[in-house]
C-alpha positions in Angstrom: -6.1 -13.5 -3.9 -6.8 -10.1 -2.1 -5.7 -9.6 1.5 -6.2 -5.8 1.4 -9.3 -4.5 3.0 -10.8 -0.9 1.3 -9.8 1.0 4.0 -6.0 -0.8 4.2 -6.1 0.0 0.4 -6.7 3.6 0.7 -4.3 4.1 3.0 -1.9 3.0 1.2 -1.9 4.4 -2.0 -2.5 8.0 -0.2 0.6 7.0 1.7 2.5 6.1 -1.6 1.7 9.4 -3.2 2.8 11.7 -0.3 6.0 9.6 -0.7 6.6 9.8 -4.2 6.0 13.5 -3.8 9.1 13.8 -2.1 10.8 12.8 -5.0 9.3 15.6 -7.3 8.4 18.1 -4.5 9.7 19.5 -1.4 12.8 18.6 0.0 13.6 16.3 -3.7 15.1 13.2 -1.6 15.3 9.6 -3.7 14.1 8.2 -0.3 10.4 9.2 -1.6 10.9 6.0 -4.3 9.8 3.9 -1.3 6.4 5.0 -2.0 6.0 2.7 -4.9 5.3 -0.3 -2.6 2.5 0.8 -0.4 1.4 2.4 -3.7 1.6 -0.6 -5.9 0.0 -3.0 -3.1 -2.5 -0.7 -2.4 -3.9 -0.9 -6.6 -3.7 -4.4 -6.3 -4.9 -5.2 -3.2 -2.1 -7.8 -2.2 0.7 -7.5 0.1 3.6 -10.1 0.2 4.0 -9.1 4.0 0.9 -10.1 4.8 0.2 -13.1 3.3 4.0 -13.8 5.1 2.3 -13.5 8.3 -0.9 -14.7 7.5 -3.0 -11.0 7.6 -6.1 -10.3 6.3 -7.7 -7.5 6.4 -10.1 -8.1 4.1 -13.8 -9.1 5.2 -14.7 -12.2 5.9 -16.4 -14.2 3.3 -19.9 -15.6 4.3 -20.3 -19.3 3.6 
């Protein structure tokens, strides 16, 4: 079950590649491994956190 809209999804992965570039590029810190999670939630389209709290920021479906 998706609960990431296009937009949140797009976000995210960008987010997760600017972060894993620090790894690889620039200042080379192992803090840039955090990018894997808004990376990896972003391709799927699911986020623990949200469904934690019950977000969705997907559309809404019509009936």
């Amino acid at each position: 079950m998706l609960n990431e809209g296009v937009a949140d999804r797009v976000i995210r992965v960008i987010i997760g590649i600017v972060l894993l570039a620090l790894v690889f590029v620039g200042p080379r810190t192992p803090w840039g491994w955090i990018g894997l999670l808004p990376l990896v939630t972003g391709i799927i389209g699911w986020c623990p956190a949200y469904s934690l709290f019950r977000i969705r920021t997907t559309p809404a479906r019509k009936a």
